[in-house]
Structures are given as C-alpha cells and as structure tokens.
N, C-alpha and C positions, 0 to 999 in steps of 0.2 A: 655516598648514601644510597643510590640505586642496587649495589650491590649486597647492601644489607638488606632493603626493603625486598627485593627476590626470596634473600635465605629466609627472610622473616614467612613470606609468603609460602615458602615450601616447608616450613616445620609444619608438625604435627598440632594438635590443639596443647597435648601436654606437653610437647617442646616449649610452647611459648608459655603458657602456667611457671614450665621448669624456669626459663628464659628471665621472667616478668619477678617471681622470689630471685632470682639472682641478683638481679639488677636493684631491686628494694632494698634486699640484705646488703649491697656495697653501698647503696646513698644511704641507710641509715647509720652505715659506722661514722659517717660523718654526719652526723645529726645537726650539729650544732649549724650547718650550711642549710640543711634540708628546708627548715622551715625560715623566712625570711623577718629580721625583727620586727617590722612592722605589723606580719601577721600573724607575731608569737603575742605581742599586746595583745592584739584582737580578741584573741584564744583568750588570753587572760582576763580583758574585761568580760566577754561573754560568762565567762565560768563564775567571775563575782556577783555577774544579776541573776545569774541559777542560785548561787550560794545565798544571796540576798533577797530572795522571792521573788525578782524581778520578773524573772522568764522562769520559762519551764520548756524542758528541749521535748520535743514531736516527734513523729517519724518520717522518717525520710517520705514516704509516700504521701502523707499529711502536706508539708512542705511543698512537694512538687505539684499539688490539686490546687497551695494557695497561691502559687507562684504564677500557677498557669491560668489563675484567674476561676478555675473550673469548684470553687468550694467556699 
C-alpha cells in the first residue's frame, strides 16, 4: 500500500480525476456489490416518503448548516 500511496501522491490532479472514473467505472460493472442491501432499502424507503409527501430532498448545503447545528 505505501507504494501506491507515493504513485498516488506523484500523479497530476488529472491523473487522479483520470484514476478516480477508472476505478468508479470498474465498481459500477458490478453494481449489484456496489451498494450493500441494507443500504439499497434505505434508498428505497427514503424514495417512498418523497413519493408519498413525506419528505422533500434539500440541498446538500442546507443539510450540512442543519447537521452542524448552524441553521
């Protein structure tokens, strides 16, 4: 692992962009692994209390001001 962490350290910015869709693009052909079933529910019921007027999704920034107490 130290010797990856080096190479990793000496790429470019867009080496590791290039690097980072490599690596995405091989865990997503396996999709079905990528996400774990307990977290695919999750997804799932979240999506039904959007569908069901339960919730309504924010923005990421919104989220992170209520998270951190700061809104």
């Amino acid at each position: 692992m130290p010797m990856m962490k080096d190479a990793i350290n000496k790429m470019t910015v867009e080496e590791k962009f290039s690097t980072m869709d490599y690596i995405w693009a091989s865990l997503s052909a396996d999709s079905d692994r990528l996400i774990p079933a307990w977290h695919e529910r999750e997804l799932k019921a979240a999506e039904a209390r959007v569908v069901a007027g339960i919730e309504r999704p924010i923005l990421w920034a919104a989220a992170k001001m209520i998270l951190q107490g700061t809104r």
